[in-house]
N, C-alpha and C positions, 0 to 999 in steps of 0.2 A: 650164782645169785638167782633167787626165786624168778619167777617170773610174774609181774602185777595182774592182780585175780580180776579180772571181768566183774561188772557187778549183775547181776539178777535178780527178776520179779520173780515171785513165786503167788501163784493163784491156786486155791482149793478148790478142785472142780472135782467133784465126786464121780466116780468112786475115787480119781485118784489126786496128786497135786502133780501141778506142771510147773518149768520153773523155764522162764523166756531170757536169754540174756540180753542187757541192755548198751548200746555200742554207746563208747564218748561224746560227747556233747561233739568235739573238732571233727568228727564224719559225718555230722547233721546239716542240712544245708542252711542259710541265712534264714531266718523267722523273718515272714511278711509281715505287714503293719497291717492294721484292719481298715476296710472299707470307708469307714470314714474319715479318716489320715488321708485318704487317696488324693493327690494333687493339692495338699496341705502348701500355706505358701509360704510356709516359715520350717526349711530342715530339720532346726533342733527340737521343733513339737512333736517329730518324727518320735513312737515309742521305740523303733529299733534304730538304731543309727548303723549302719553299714552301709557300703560301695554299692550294693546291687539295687535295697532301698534308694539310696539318696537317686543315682540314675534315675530308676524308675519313675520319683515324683517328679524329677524334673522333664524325661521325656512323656510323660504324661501330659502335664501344663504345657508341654510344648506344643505336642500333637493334636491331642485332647482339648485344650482350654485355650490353645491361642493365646500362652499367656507364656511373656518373654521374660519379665522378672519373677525374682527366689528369693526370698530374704534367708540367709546364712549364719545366724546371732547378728556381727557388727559386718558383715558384709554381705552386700547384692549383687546377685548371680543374675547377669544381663546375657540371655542367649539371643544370639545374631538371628533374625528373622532373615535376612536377606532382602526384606520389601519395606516401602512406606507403609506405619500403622498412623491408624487414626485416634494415635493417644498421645498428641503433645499438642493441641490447639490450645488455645485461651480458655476454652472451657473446661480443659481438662488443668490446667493450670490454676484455677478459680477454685478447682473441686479438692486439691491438694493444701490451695496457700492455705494456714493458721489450724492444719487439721494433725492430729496424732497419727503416728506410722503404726500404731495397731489398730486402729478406725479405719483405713485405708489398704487396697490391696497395695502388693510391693510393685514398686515405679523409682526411676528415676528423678521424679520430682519429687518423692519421698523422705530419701533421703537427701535430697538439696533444700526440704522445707527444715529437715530436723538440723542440718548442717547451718541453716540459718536462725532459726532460732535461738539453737545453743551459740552461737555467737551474740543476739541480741542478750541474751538471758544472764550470760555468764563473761562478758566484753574478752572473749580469746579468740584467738584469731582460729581459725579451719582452716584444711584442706580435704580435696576431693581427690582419693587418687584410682585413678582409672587403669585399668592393666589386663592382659590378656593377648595372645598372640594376634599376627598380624592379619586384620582381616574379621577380626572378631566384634568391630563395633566400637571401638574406643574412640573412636573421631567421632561419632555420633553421638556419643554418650556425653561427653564434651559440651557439645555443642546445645544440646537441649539443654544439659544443664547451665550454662550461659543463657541462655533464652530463660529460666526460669529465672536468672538472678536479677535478670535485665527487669524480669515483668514486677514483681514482688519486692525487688530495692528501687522500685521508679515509682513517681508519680501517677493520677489516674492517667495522667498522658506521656507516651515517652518522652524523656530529655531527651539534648541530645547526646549526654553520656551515655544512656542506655543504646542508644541509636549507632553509638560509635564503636561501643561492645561488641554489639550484635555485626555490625558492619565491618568488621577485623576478621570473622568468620570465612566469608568469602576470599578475600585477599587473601589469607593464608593459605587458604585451600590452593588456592590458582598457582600460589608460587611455590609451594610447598610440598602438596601430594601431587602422586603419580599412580600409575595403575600400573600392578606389579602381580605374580600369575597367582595370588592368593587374594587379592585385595583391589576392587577396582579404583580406591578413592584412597590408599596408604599414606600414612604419614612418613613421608621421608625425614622429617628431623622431627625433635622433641619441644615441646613447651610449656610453661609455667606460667600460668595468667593470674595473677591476683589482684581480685576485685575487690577496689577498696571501699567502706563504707562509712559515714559519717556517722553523728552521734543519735541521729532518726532512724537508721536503718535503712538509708538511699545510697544510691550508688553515687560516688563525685570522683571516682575516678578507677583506672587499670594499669595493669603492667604490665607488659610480656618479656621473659625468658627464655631465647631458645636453643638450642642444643644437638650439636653435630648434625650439618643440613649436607645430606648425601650428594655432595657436588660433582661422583663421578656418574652420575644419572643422567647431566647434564652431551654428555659428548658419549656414552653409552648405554645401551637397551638389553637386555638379555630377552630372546624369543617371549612374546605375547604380553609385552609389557611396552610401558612408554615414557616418554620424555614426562617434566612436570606439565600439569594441565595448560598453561599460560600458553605455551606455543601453540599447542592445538587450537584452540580459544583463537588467535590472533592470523591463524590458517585458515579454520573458519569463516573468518569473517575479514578476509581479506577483500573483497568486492563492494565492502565500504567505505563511502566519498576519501574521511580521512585515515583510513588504512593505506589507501593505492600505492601511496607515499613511500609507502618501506618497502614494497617491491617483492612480495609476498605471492607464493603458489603454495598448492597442496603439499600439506604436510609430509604426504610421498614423497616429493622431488630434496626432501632437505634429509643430509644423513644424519643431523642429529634426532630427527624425529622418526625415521621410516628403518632404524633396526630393530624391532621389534616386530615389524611387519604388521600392527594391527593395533591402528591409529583410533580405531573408535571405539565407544564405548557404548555398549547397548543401554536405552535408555536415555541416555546422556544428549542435549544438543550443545554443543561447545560454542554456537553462537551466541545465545544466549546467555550463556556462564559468561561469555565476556561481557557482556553488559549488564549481568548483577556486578559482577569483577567493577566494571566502573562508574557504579552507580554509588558501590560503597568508597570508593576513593574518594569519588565528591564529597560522602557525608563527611569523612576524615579529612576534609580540609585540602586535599589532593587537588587543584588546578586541573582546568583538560588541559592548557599547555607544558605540564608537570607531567601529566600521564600519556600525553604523547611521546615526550622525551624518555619515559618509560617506556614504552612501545620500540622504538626508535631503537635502543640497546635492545631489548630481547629478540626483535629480528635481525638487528645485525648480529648476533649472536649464534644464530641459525645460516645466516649467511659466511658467516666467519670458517663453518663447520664445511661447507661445500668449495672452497677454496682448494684447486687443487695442485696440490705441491709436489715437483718433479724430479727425480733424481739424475743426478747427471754428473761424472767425471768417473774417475777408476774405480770401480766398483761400485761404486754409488754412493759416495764420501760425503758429496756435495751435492745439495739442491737449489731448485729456484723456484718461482713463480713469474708466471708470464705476465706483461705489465699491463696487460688488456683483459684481463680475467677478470671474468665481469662478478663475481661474486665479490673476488677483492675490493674492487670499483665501489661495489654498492654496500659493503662492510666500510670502507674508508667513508663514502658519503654519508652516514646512516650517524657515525659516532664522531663525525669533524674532525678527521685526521688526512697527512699524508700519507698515500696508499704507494709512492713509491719505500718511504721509510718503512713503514710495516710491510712490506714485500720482502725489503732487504734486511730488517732483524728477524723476522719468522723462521729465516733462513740460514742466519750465524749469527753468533755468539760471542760475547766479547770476554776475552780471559785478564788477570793480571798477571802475569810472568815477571819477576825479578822487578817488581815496583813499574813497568811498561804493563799498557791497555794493547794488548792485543786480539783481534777478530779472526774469531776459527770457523770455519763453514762448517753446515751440521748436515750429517746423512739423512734422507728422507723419510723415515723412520723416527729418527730426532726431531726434525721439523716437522712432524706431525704430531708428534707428544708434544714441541712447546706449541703448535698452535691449539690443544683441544685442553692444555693447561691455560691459555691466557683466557678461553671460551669459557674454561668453570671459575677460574679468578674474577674474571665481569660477573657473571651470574653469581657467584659469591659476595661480591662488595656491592652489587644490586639489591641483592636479600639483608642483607644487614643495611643498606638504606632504609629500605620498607619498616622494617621492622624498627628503627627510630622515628621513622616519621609515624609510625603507629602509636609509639609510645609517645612520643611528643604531644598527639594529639590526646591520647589518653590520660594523661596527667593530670592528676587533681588539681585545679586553679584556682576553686572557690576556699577550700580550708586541706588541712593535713587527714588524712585518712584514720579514724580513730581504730577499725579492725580490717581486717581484711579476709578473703574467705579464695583460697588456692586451687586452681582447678588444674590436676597433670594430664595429660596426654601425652604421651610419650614413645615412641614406637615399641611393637610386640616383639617378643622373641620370636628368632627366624632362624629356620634353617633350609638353604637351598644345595640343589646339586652341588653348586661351586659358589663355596661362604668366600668371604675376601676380610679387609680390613672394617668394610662399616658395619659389617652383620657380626665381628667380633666386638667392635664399642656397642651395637645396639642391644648384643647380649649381656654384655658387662653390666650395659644399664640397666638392664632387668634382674642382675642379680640384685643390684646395689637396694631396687623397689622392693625384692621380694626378702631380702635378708631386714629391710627395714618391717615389714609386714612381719613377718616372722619373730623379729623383739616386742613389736607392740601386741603383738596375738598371744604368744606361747611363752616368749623368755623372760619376759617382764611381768607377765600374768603368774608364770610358777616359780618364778625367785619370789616374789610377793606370797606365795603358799608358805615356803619355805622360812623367808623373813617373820610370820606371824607363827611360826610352829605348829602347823597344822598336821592332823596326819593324811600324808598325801603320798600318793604311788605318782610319780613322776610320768608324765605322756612324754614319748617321744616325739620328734618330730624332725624333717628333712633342714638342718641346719646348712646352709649353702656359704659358712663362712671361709672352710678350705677353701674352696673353687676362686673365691673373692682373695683368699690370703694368695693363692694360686696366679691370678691377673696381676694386682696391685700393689702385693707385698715386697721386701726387699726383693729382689732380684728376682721379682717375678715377672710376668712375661712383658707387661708396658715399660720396668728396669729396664730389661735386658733389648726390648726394641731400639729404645731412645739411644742406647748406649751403642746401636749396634750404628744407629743415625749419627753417629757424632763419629763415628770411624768414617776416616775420606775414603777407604774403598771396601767400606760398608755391604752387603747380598743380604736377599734374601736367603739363599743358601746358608751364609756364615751364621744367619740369627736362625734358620731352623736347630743347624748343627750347635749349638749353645744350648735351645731350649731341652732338645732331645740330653745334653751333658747335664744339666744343671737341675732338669726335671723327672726325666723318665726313669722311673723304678724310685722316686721319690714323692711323688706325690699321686693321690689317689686318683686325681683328678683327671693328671693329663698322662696319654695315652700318645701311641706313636702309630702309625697305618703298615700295613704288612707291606703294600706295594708302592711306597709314595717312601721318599727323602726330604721332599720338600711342602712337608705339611704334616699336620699335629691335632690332636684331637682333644676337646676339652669336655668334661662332665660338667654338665651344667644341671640346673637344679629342674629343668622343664626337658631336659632332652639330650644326648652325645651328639655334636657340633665337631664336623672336622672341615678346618680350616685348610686353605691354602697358602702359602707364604707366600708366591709369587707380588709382585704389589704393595706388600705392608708398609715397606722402606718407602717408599716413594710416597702412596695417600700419608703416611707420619709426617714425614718432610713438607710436602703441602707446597714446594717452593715455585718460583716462577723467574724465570729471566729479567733482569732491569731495564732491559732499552725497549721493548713493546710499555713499560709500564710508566715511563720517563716520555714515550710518545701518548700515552692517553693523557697524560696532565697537562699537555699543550692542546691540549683537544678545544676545538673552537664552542662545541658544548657544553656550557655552563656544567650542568649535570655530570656529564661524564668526567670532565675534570675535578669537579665537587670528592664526587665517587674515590676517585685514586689519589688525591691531596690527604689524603684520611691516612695517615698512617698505621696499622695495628700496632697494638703496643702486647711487648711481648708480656706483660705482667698482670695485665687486663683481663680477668676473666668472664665477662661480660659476654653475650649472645654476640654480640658484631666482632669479638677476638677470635670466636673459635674456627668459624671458617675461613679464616683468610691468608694462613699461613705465614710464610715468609716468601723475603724476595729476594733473589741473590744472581752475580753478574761475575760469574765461576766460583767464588769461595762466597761464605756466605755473609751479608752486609752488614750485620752488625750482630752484639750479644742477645739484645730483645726480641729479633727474632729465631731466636734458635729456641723458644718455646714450641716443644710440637707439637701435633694435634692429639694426639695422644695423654700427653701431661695438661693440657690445657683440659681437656673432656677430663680428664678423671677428677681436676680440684672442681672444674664447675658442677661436678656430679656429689661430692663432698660439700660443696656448697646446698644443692638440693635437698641433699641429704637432713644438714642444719636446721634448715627451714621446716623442711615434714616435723621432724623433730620437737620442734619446737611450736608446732601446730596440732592440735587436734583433728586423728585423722578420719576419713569415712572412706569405707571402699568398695568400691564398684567391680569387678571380676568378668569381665568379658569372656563369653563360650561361643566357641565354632561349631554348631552341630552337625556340620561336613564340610568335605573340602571339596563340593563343588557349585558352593554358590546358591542351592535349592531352598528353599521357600519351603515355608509351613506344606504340612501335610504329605513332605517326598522323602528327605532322608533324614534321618537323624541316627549318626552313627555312636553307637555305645562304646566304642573301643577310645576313638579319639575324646570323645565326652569325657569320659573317665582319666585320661592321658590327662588335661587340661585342668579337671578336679583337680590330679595329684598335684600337678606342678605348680597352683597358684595356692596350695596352701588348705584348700575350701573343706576337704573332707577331716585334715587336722584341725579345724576350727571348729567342724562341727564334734569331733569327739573330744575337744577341752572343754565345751558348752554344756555336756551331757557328765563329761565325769567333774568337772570340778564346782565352783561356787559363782555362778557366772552373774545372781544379782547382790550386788553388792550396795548399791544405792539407786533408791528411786528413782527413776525416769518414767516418760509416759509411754515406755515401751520397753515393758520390765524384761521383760525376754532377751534384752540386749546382753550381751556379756560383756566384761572386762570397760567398766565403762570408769567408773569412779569408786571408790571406798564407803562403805559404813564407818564409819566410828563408832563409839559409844554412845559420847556427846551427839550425834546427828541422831544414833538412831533412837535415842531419849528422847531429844526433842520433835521427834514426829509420832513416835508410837508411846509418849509416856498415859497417852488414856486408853490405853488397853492394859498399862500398867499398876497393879494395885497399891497403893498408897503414895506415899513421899520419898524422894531421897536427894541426898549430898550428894555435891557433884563429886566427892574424892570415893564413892562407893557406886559410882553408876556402872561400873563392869559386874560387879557382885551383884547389882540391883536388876541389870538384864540377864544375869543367868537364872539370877532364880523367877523371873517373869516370859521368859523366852519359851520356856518349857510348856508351861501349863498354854501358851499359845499354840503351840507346834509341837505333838505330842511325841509324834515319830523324830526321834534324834539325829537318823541319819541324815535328814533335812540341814541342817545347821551347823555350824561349826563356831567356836569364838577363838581369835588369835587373841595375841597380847595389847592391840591394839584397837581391832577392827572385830566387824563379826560378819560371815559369810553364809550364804544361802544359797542352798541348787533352784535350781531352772522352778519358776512358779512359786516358791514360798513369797517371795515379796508380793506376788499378787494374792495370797492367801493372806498378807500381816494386813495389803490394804483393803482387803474386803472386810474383814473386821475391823479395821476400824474409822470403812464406809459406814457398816454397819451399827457401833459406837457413835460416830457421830452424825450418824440418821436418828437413831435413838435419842438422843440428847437435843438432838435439834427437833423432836417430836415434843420432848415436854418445855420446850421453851416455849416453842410455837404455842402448844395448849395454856399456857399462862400468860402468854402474849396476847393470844386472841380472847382470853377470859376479860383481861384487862381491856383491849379495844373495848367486846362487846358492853361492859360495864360501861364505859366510859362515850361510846355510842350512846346506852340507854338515858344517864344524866345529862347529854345534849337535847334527846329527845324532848326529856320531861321538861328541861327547862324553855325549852324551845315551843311545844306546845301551850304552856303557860301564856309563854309573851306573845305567842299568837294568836290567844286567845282575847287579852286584854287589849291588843292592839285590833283585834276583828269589832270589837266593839264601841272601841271611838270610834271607830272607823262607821262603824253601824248610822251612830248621833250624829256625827260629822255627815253624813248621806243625805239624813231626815232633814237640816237645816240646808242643805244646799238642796233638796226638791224643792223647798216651798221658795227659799232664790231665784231657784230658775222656775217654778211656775210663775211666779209675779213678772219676775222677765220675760219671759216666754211672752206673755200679754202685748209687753210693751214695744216688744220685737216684731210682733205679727202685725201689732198696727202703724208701724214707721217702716216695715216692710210694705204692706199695702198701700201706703200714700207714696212710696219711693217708687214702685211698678205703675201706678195708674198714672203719675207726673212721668214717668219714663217712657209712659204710653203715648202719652199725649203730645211730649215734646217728640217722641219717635214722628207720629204722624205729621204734627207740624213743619220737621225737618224735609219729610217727604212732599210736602205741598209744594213748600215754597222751591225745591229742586226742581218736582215738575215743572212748574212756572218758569223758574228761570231756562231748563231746558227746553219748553214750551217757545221763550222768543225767543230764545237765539238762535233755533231751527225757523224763526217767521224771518230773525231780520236775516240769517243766511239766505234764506231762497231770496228775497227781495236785494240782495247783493249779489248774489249771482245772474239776476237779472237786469242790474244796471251795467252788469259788465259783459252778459254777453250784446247790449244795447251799442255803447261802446265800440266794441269789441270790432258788431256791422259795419259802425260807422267809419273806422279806422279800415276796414274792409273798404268799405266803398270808394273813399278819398284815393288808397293805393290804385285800385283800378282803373277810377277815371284818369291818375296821374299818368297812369301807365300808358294808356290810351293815347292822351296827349303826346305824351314824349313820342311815342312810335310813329304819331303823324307828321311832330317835328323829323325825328330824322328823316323820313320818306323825302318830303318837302327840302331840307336842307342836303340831300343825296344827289336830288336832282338839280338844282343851284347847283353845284359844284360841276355834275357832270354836264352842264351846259357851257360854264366858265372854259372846262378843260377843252371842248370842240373847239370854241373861239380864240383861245390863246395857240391851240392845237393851229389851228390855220395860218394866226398872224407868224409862228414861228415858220413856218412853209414859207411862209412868202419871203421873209428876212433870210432864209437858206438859202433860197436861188437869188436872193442879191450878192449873197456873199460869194457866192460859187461864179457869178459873173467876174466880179471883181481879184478873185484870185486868180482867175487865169490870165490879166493884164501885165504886162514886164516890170511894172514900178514895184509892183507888189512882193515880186522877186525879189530885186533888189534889196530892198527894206530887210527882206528876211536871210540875204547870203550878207547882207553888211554886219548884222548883228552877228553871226555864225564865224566870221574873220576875228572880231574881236575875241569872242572867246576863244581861239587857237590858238590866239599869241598870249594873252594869260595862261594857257594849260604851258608850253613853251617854257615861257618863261618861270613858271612854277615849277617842271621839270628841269630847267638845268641849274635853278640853286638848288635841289636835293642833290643832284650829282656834287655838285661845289659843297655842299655840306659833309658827303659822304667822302671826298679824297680829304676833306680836313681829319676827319677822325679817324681813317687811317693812316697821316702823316704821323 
């Protein structure tokens, strides 16, 4: 077989010719885009579209321009700054609300004005779907975008629905995320918030959705990672009045929070977080006596973990708990239980055997697997509290919801040292978003080529449906878990060795590890994940003993017994079913719960699914520009950039935008792709004036072929299927600049006839107007001359019944003044002449007291001494009558007189004393 000829220039360069060969385009390196493309904010405007391109503009804008969004055709590429930016205030939200997303550089609030619009515009419901590994920004992304919805469907002042949006934010966060070594704020479980809107465009109410809440975080940490935020939070801020209560020390001392070793978070104050934490429960209607009783469970929760359980008999079969263990103590006081009962089931277990309740003691080892199961089952049926009394509060009360607009957040694809069972559902679920993304971007965009007969070279692209048929499918791997779950002596071992039979060297997907038996590796559409089986069986199961769970329902706490009176119901797919397992007290309690967590996630995820589906979707695309956290201007790694490209689809989107017909029907952001159809019928009726003549509606496909042409001269531009008619990237903004241009022109010669007609129509106002102004200036004139000679003759008569009214006003003026003098004249004479009779008077009355005074004083003098004369002489005569009396007393008769008297009375006292004696034996007789 020849061998294919090289091709070659040949140049005439005298004297001789030279002839250069020229190598294949596939050994030439990627064509740059020109200087002004450079940090372009839209990919597909890119002239070259390839991998090293697209990198480039994006680490460009990164670096360069401090700028974190990309617009992608229908999706926006959100790279992770790692800091607060100063682009989501109010005033940047002002600058976004009612504006076009080609007017606008690309932002998050961009695409949540277009996401709301086309909801008001077109009454279909939205969704937002956020996606991107873990750590990449998708809590954030969230989050603003609720803050936009809050500000733009509320009032000029927030309700309190927007208030209650916004305020669900916080809460979640606190019970929700954890900092994990990629992530310092991760979403440990997923959620669906749709925010409903009335027939104005105002918010009147929400929903939340949530989905598989990583409950073994709660009782385990892997190195440089922590508990969820709440504990910390309530660790924090244990030195307050009404914290002291729960009995609370540093987050160190408690082993559910201190294996990770590295309790804090830079930046972060966790004091604080707990009181935005419970500033928002207030808005939601949350009581503090509700949220202390919240509180209450989460630290005993924490205490429940430090409780230490002892092993003791042959081998170590049997354990206890000491009945003075003081974390027990404060775990029973905390949650209103007997702390000897929960001592003594913590520790055994109650069997049935042959229709008898039998109680088995459980090794310590056991007893501490069921105590850090019943610590994630509280924390479990805690979270699924919240999350109703959120939605309760949420609830539309004023009318029904006319659309609604979906925001996902849902955790990133992960892969760590050592995956287990939640980083297998949380990768599932990223296939489930990205296979969905994948039908709405590429399968549905070229079956649609296909459908209309187009001639089209098929794009390939990374279809992730194996991997998914691979999980979900008959006897694929969640089959063959459950199944291995419903075997009573059930391993993880047994379900490795099945998958390895039933898959390996069958499917493309899953792979087997060279030095591992007990673990499997799966191809996933973002990265190879190899799993460990150890665990699966058991988080699938989800179960928990009955007699701890039979002592919380007697719990003297409202709350706490609320909590476990709640049954899951096994058929429920609902946010509060999926984490709570089942409950069983050795075989398991009944049929409804043998739904496992497993079949539960995959229908709610099927569910989700429905919903996207049947929403119009927008999407957001989160990038990690390293994996260590760094901030504008330090690292931005090109290797993993492009990893992250590949795997969410972005670099495939942007090569269907460039090779295929990506405007199909106007928007105010033509550049979009795959958005809606052309018709015929639509695009007649928007472009029929650039179309020359008339036609029938049964000839409008013939009638745009042969008008499309002479528009759009280059044919490779255009295509018409059998139905529809399609255009590459920028014709639609070429069809409407003509016929801007069309009808600027048209609206120029109206205007010109328009205003011919005004200005005429001005002038015959003037002229007539002038006229009557004229005619009327000149009565007006006559009418002036007859009223001067009125008012002169008036004038006359006024000036002289003025002058006789001032000189009479003058005269009575002074007159008045005279006679005031005068009268003020005597009353100042007869005043002095009155105050002169009275100080006359006055003397007299003076004098009379005096001489009275006089008087009297010589009386008493004069009657002082009368007296004091009386007193000498009566003074003496009693003298004299003392020594008569004093003669006479000492004579015998005188005696006598006076002992005669003194006898009688002795014989009365006598005789008075012995009838009280004579009275006194009577009344004791």
């Amino acid at each position: 077989m020849a061998e294919p000829r090289i091709p070659e220039i040949t140049l005439s360069l005298a004297p001789k010719v030279v002839q250069y060969p020229v190598a294949p385009p596939a050994g030439l390196p990627p064509l740059g885009n020109p200087d002004i493309l450079e940090g372009e904010n839209d990919l597909t405007a890119l002239s070259f579209l390839h991998e090293p391109a697209v990198l480039h503009n994006l680490r460009v804008r990164f670096l360069h321009y401090n700028s974190i969004y990309t617009y992608c055709g229908i999706v926006l590429v959100a790279v992770n700054p790692y800091e607060e930016l100063p682009i989501y205030g109010k005033e940047v939200i002002d600058a976004y609300s009612e504006q076009d997303m080609a007017d606008m550089d690309p932002h998050v609030f961009s695409l949540a004005e277009d996401a709301y619009r086309t909801m008001i515009r077109e009454e279909k419901n939205q969704s937002i779907i956020i996606s991107g590994e873990s750590g990449s920004g998708k809590t954030v992304s969230a989050k603003f975008t609720m803050r936009y919805f809050a500000v733009v469907g509320g009032a000029a002042q927030q309700t309190s629905v927007e208030e209650k949006v916004l305020a669900s934010n916080p809460i979640m966060e606190a019970i929700g995320n954890a900092k994990t070594i990629r992530n310092d704020n991760s979403s440990r479980f997923g959620k669906y918030i749709e925010i409903g809107f009335g027939s104005k465009g105002d918010i009147i109410g929400a929903n939340m959705r949530t989905y598989l809440l990583e409950k073994s975080r709660v009782v385990f940490q892997a190195p440089a990672e922590r508990n969820y935020h709440i504990f910390y939070q309530l660790c924090a801020s244990r030195d307050l009045p009404e914290i002291r209560g729960l009995k609370l020390d540093s987050a160190e001392t408690f082993r559910y929070t201190n294996q990770g070793m590295d309790i804090n978070i830079p930046g972060t104050d966790d004091a604080m977080e707990l009181e935005q934490t419970r500033n928002a429960l207030t808005i939601l209607g949350v009581q503090p006596d509700q949220q202390m009783e919240l509180f209450r469970i989460l630290a005993a929760v924490l205490h429940l973990g430090n409780v230490d359980i002892q092993a003791s008999g042959r081998g170590g079969d049997r354990s206890y708990i000491n009945g003075d263990d003081r974390s027990l103590v404060t775990f029973s006081k905390l949650m209103g239980l007997e702390g000897s009962q929960m001592a003594h089931w913590l520790c055994n277990q109650r069997l049935a055997v042959g229709g008898e309740m039998l109680v088995k003691p459980m090794s310590g080892q056991q007893a501490n697997e069921a105590r850090d199961a019943l610590a994630k089952h509280i924390y479990g049926q805690l979270f699924a509290w919240i999350v109703q009394r959120l939605n309760s509060a949420l609830r539309a009360k004023r009318e029904q919801p006319k659309t609604f607009i979906g925001v996902l957040d849902i955790y990133g694809f992960e892969t760590f040292d050592r995956n287990s069972f939640e980083q297998f559902c949380i990768n599932y679920a990223n296939e489930k978003i990205q296979q969905q993304f994948n039908r709405h971007v590429f399968q549905l965009e070229q079956e649609e080529y296909i459908r209309e007969e187009l001639p089209w070279n098929r794009i390939e692209f990374s279809d992730n449906q194996p991997c998914i048929t691979l999980i979900e499918g008959s006897l694929g791997l969640l089959d063959l878990l459950d199944e291995e779950c419903r075997v009573p002596k059930g391993s993880d071992e047994n379900w490795a060795r099945k998958l390895y039979e039933q898959h390996l060297n069958q499917s493309l997907n899953f792979r087997k590890p060279r030095m591992s038996n007990t673990a499997f590796i799966v191809l996933h559409f973002a990265d190879m994940v190899q799993y460990e089986c150890q665990g699966f069986l058991d988080k699938n199961r989800d179960t928990i003993f009955e007699e701890p769970i039979n002592i919380m329902r007697a719990s003297q706490s409202e709350l706490v017994a609320e909590l476990f009176q709640q049954q899951p119901t096994g058929g429920s797919l609902s946010a509060s079913s999926v984490p709570n397992g089942g409950v069983r007290s050795g075989k398991r309690a009944h049929r409804e719960h043998k739904l496992s967590v497993g079949f539960q996630f995959r229908q709610s995820l099927h569910l989700l699914m429905d919903t996207l589906n049947s929403t119009t979707p927008h999407y957001v695309r989160c990038i990690k520009p390293n994996d260590l956290k760094q901030p504008f201007l330090c690292v931005f790694d090109p290797k993993r950039a492009v990893q992250q490209l590949r795997a969410c689809g972005v670099l495939e989107t942007i090569r269907i935008s460039a090779a295929g017909y990506p405007s199909r029907q106007y928007q105010q952001l033509s550049y979009l792709p795959l958005i809606e159809l052309w018709t015929y019928d639509e695009f007649f009726a928007r472009y029929r004036v650039l179309l020359d003549g008339s036609s029938a509606q049964d000839d409008l496909r013939m009638f745009c072929q042969r008008g499309i042409p002479k528009l759009i001269p280059d044919t490779e531009q255009y295509c018409f299927g059998k139905t529809k008619v399609f255009f590459r990237a920028g014709q639609v903004a070429v069809l409407e600049r003509l016929r801007a241009e069309k009808l600027w022109s048209a609206g120029v010669l109206i205007q010109s006839w328009v205003r011919r007609w005004l200005q005429r129509r001005r002038y015959l106002k003037l002229r007539w107007s002038a006229l009557t102004l004229q005619r009327y200036t000149r009565g007006a004139l006559a009418r002036r001359l007859a009223w001067t000679l009125r008012y002169t003759r008036a004038a006359l008569i006024v000036q002289k019944t003025y002058r006789m009214v001032m000189v009479r006003q003058l005269y009575l003026t002074l007159r008045e003044a005279t006679i005031t003098i005068q009268a003020f004249a005597r009353g100042m004479q007869a005043r002095r002449t009155y105050r002169l009779l009275l100080e006359e008077r006055s003397a007299v009355r003076l004098q009379a007291w005096v001489r009275c005074w006089l008087t009297r004083r010589w009386f008493r003098r004069v009657r002082a001494a009368v007296v004091l004369l009386q007193c000498c002489v009566r003074r003496r005569a009693a003298r004299r009558e003392l020594r008569r009396l004093k003669a006479e007393a000492r004579s015998v008769e005188k005696y006598r007189e006076l002992n005669k008297g003194m006898e009688v009375k002795l014989i009365q006292l006598q005789l008075r004393a012995d009838q009280q004696v004579r009275k006194r034996r009577v009344c004791v007789c």
